[in-house]
KOLZADO-738710 format. One record per residue (C-alpha): residue number from 1; chain; x, y, z. Coordinates in steps of 0.05 Angstrom, whole numbers, plus 5000, padded with zeros to 4 digits. Example, Ala and Ser with C-alpha at 12.3 -4.5 7.8 and 13.67 -1.06 7.14 Angstrom:
+------+-------+------+------+------+
! resi ! chain !   c1 !   c2 !   c3 !
+------+-------+------+------+------+
!    1 !     A ! 5246 ! 4910 ! 5156 !
!    2 !     A ! 5273 ! 4979 ! 5143 !
+------+-------+------+------+------+
END
This chain:
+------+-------+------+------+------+
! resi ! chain !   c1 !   c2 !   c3 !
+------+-------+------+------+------+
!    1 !     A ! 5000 ! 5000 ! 5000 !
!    2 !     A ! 5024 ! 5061 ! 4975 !
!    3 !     A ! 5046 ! 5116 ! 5034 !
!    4 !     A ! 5038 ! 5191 ! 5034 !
!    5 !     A ! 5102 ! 5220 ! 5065 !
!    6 !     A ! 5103 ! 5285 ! 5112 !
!    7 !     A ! 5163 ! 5302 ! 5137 !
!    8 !     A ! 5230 ! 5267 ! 5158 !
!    9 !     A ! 5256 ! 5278 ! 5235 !
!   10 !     A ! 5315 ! 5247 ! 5288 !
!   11 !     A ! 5279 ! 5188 ! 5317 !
!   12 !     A ! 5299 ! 5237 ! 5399 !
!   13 !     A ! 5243 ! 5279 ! 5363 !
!   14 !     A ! 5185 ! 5280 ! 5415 !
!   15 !     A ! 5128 ! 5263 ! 5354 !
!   16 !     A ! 5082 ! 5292 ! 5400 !
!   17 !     A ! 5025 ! 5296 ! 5339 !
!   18 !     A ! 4966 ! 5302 ! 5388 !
!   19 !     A ! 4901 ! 5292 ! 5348 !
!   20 !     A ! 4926 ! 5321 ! 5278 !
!   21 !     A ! 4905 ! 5281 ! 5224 !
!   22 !     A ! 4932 ! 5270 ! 5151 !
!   23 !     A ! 4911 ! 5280 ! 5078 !
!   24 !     A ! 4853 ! 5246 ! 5055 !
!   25 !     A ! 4779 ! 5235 ! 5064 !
!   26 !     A ! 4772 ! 5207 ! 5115 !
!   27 !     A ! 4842 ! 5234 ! 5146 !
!   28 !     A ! 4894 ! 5186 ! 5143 !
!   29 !     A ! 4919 ! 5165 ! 5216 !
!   30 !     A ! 4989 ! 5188 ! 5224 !
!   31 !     A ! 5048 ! 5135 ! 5235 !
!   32 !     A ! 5124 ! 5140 ! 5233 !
!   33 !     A ! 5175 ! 5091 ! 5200 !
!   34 !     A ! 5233 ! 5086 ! 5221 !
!   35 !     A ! 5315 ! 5069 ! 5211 !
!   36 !     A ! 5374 ! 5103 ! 5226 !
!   37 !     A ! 5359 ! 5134 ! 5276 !
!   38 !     A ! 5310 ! 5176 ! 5233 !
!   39 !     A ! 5236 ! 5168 ! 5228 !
!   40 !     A ! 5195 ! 5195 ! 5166 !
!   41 !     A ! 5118 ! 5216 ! 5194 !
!   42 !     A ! 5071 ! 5179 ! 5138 !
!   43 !     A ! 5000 ! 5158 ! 5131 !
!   44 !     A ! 4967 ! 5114 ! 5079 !
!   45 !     A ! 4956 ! 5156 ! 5012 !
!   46 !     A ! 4886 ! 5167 ! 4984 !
!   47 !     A ! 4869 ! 5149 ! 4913 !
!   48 !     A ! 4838 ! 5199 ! 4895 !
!   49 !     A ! 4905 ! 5260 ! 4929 !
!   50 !     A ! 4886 ! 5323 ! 4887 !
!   51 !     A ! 4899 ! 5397 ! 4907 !
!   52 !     A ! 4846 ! 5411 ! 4946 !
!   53 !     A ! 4850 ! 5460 ! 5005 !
!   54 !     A ! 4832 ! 5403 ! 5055 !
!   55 !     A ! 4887 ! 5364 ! 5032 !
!   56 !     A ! 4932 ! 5430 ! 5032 !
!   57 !     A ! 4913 ! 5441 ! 5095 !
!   58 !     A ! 4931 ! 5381 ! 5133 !
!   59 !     A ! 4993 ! 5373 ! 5096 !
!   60 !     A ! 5015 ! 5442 ! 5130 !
!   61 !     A ! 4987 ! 5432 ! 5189 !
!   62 !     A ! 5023 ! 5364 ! 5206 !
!   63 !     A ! 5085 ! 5393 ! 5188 !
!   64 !     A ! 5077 ! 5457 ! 5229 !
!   65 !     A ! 5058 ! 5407 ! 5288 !
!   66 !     A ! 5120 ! 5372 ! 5276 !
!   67 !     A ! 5165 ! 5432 ! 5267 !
!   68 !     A ! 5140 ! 5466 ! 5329 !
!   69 !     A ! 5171 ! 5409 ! 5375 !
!   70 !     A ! 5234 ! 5403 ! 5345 !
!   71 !     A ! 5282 ! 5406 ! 5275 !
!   72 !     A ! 5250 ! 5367 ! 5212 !
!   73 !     A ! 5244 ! 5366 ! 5137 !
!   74 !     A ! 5193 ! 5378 ! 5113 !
!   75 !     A ! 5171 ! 5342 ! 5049 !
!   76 !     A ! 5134 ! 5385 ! 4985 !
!   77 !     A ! 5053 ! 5370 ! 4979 !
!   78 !     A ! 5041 ! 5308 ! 4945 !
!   79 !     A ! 5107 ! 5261 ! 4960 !
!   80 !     A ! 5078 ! 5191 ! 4958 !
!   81 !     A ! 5123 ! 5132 ! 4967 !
!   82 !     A ! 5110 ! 5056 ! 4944 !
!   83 !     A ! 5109 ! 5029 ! 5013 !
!   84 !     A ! 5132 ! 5032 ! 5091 !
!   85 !     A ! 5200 ! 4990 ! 5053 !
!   86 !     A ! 5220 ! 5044 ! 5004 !
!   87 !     A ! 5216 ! 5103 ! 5051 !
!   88 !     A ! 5255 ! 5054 ! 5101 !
!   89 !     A ! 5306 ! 5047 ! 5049 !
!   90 !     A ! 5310 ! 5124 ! 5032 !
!   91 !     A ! 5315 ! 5139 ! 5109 !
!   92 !     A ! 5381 ! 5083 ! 5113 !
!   93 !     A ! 5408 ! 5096 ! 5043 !
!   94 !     A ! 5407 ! 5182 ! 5057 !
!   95 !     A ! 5420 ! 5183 ! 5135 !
!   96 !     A ! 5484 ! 5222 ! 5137 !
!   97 !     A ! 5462 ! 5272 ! 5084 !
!   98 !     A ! 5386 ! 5278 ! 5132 !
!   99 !     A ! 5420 ! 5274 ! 5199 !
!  100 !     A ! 5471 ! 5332 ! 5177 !
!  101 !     A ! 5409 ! 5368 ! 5150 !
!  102 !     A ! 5373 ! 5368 ! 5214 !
!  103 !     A ! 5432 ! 5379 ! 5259 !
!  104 !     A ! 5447 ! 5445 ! 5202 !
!  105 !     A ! 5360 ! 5464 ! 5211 !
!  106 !     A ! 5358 ! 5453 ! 5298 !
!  107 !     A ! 5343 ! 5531 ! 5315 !
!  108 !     A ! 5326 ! 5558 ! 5259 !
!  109 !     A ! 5251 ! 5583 ! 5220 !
!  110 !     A ! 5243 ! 5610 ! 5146 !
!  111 !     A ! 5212 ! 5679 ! 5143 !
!  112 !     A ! 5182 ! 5694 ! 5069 !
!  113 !     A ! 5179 ! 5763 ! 5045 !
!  114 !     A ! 5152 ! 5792 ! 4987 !
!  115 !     A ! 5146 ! 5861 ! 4953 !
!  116 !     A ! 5078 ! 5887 ! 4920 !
!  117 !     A ! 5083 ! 5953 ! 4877 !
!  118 !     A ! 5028 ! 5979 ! 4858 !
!  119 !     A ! 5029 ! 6003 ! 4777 !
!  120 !     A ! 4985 ! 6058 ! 4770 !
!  121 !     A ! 5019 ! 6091 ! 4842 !
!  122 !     A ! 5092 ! 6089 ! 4815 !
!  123 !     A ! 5072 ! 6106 ! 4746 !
!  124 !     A ! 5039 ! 6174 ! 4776 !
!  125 !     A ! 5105 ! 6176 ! 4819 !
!  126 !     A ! 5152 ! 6171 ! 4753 !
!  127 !     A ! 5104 ! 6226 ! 4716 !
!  128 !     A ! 5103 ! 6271 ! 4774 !
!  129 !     A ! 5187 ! 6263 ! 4774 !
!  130 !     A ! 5211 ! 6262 ! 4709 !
!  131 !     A ! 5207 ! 6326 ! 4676 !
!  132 !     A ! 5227 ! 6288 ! 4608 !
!  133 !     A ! 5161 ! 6230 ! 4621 !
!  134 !     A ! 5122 ! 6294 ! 4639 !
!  135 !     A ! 5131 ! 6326 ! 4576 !
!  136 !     A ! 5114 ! 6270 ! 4531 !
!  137 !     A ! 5056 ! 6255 ! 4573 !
!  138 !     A ! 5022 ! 6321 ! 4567 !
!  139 !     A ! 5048 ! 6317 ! 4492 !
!  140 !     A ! 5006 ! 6248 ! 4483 !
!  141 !     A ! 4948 ! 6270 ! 4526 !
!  142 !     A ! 4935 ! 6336 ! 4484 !
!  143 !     A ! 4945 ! 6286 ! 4428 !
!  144 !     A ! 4995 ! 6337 ! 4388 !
!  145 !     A ! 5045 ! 6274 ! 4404 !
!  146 !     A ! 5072 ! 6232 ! 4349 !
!  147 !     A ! 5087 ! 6157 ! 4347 !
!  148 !     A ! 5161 ! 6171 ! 4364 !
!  149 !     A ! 5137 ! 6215 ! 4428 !
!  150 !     A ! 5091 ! 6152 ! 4450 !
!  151 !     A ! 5134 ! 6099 ! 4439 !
!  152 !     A ! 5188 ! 6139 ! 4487 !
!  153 !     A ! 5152 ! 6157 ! 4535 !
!  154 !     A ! 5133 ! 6074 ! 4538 !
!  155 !     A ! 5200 ! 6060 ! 4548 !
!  156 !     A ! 5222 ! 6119 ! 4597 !
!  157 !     A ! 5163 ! 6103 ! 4642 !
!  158 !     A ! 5183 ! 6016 ! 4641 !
!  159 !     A ! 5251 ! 6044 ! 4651 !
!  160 !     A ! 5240 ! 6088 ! 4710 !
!  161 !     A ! 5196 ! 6037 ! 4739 !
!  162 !     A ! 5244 ! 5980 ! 4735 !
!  163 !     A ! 5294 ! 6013 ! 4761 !
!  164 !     A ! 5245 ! 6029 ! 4819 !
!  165 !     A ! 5245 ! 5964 ! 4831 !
!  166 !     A ! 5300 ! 5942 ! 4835 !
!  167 !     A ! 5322 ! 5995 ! 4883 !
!  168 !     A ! 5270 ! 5976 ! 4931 !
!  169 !     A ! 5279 ! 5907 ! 4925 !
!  170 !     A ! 5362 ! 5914 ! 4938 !
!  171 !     A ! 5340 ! 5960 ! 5003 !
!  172 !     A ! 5282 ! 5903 ! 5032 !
!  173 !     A ! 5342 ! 5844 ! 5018 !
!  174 !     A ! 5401 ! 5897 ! 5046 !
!  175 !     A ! 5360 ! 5910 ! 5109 !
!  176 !     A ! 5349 ! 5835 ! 5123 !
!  177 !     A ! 5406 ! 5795 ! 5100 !
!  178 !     A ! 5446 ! 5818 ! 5163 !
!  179 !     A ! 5395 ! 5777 ! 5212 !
!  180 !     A ! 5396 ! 5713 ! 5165 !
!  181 !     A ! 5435 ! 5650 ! 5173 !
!  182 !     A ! 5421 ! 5635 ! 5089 !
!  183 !     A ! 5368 ! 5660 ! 5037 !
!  184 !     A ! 5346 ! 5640 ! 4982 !
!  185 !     A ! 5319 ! 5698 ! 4925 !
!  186 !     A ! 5270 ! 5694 ! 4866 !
!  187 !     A ! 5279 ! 5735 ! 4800 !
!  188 !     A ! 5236 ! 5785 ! 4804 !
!  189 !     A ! 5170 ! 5773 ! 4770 !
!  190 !     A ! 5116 ! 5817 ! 4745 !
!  191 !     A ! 5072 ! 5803 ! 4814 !
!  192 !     A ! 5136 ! 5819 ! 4857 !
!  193 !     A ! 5188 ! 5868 ! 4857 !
!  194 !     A ! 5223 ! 5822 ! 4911 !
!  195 !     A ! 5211 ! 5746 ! 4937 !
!  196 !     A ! 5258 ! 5712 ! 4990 !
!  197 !     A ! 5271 ! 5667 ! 5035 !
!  198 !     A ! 5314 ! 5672 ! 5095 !
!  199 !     A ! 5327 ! 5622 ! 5142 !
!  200 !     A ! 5331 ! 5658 ! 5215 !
!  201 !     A ! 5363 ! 5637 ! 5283 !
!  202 !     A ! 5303 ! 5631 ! 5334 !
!  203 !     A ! 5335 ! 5683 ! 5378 !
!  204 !     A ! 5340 ! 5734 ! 5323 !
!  205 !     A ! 5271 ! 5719 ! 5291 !
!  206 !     A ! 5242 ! 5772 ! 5338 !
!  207 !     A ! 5291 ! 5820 ! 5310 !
!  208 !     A ! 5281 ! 5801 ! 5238 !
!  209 !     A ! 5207 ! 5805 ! 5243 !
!  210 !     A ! 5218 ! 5875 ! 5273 !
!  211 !     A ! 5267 ! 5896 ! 5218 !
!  212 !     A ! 5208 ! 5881 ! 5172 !
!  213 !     A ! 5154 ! 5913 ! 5197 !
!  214 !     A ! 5203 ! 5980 ! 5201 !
!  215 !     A ! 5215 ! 5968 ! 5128 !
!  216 !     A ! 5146 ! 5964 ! 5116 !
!  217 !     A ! 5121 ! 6021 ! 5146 !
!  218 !     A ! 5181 ! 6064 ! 5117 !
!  219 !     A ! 5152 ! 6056 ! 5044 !
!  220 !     A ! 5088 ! 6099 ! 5027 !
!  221 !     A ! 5023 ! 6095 ! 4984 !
!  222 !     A ! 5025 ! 6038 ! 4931 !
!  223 !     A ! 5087 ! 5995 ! 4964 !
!  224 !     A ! 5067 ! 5938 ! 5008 !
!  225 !     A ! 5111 ! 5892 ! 5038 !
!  226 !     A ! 5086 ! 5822 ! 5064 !
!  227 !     A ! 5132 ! 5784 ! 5111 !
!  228 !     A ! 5110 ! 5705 ! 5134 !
!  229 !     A ! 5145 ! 5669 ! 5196 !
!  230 !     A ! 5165 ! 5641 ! 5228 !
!  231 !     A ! 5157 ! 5574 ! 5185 !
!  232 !     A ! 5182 ! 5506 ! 5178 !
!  233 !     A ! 5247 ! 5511 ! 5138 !
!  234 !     A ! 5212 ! 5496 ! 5069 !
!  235 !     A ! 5254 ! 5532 ! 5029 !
!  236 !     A ! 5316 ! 5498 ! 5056 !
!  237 !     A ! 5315 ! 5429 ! 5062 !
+------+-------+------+------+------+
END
């Protein structure tokens, strides 16, 4: 029987899982296998494992169970093994490489942070600051602006706001990076201006979380900065 795999843990974990259940409909009881001194928290998969916020839901709340009482590794949505044997096999076959994981995780929470920019704000901003932007605009809006006038002030305005961006996102990850053990960045995507991941030290996540809120609050209308954590180490296992 095929087994839906949480997370992996030292078999000193307490495993304390209380009454949390697993994936599934019903929810799957929760078990642990175990080897190496290293346990992997399963239950038995459903047939029918889709993306569905139930399913979602239990997946992250087992592992947030499991992470509050001690290090683990956490497993991605959806990691189904053939049986008990092959994740027994996995836990002797990787032991070294999980064990120096763990010891590396004990301590530690991921805090995610992302940057929202809103369009319309910072393109109002760049108009209102750019004498050059300002001038073609009123040129284009009067319509006494030609083709060549439009398709500059296009490019000034994507320029301007890029570069925006990027300034923003280099001052969020500059403020930050000091109070972080490792991070992990995204390229910079058309819904953020900035997405990381840092992995924190418990006794400076009340520090970090600080820093963030000050950065936050520094940044005016149309700039919103959302911070998450602290989290089981997803990013980082």
């Amino acid at each position: 029987m095929s087994v839906y795999v949480y997370a992996i843990t030292k078999d000193s974990h307490p495993l304390d899982l209380g009454d949390t259940k697993g994936v599934g409909d019903p929810p799957g009881e929760l078990r642990t296998v175990s080897s190496a001194s290293l346990c992997a928290v399963v239950s038995e998969s459903p047939d029918d494992l889709s993306v569905a916020r139930r399913d979602l839901q239990a997946h992250q709340e087992v592992q947030a169970r499991l992470w509050s009482e001690g290090p683990t590794l956490p497993l991605s949505f959806g990691f189904v093994a053939a049986d008990e044997e092959a994740v027994r096999g996995v836990l002797e076959e990787q032991a070294q490489l999980f064990t120096q994981r763990l010891d590396e995780l004990a301590g530690r929470a991921e805090f995610n942070v992302k940057g929202v920019l809103d369009e319309d704000t910072v393109v109002r901003a760049v108009l209102e600051d750019n004498s050059q932007a300002r001038e073609l605009n009123r040129r284009t809006l009067e319509g006494g602006g030609t083709y060549d006038d439009r398709l500059a002030l296009g490019q000034l305005v994507a320029q301007e706001v890029q570069g925006r961006q990027d300034a923003l996102a280099a001052e969020v990850l500059a403020g930050l990076r000091p109070l972080a053990a490792a991070e992990k960045v995204a390229p910079p995507s058309q819904q953020y201006f900035v997405s990381a991941s840092f992995l924190v030290e418990d006794d400076k996540a009340e520090e970090f979380g600080r820093a963030g809120q000050e950065l936050a609050e520094r940044y005016g209308e149309g700039v919103e900065l959302r911070m998450r954590g602290p989290l089981p180490p997803y990013s980082f296992v």
